[in-house]
C-alpha positions in Angstrom: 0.0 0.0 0.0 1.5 3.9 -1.1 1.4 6.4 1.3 0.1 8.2 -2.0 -3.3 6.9 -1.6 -3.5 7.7 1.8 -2.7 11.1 0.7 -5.4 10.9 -2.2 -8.2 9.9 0.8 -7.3 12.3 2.5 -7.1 15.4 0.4 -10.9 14.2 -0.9 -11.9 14.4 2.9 -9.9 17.3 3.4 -12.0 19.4 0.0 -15.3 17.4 1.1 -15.0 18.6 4.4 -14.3 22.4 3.6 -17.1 22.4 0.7 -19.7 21.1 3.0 -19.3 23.3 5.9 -19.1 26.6 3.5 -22.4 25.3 1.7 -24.3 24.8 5.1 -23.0 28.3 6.4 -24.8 29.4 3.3 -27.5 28.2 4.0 -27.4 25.2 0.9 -27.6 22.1 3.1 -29.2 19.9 -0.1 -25.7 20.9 -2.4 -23.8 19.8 1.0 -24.6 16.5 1.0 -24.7 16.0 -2.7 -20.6 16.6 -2.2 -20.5 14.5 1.3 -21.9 11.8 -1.2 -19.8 12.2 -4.0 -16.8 12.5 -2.1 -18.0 9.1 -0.2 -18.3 7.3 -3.9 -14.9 8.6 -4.8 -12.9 7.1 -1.6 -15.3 4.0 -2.0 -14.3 3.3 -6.0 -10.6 4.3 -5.0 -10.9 1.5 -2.3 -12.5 -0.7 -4.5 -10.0 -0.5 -7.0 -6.9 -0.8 -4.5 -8.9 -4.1 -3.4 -9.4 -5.3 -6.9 -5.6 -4.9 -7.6 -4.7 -6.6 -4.4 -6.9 -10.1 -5.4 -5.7 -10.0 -8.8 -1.8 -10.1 -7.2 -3.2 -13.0 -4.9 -4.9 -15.0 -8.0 -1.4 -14.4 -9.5 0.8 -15.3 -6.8 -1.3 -18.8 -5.8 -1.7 -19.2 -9.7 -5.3 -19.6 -9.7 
């Protein structure tokens, strides 16, 4: 695992975090957790891919 995509996860919550609380200060609550949930589905494909990645280099190693 790269510290990279620790970095990646991070910056996304980092931005999420910062765009949600200046839309609910503004009173746009609705547009905040539109980007809460797109931020959530980025980390999640990232993840998924990392995991996807990480059984095809088990498959390979065991020769399956």
């Amino acid at each position: 695992m790269d510290v990279d995509l620790i970095f990646k996860i991070a910056a996304i919550g980092i931005v999420v975090a910062v765009l949600n609380i200046l839309l609910s200060r503004s009173g746009r609550d609705e547009q905040a957790l539109m980007i809460t949930i797109a931020g959530l589905v980025a980390v999640l494909v990232i993840v998924v891919r990392e995991i996807s990645d990480l059984f095809s280099l088990i498959k390979s190693l065991f020769g399956l």
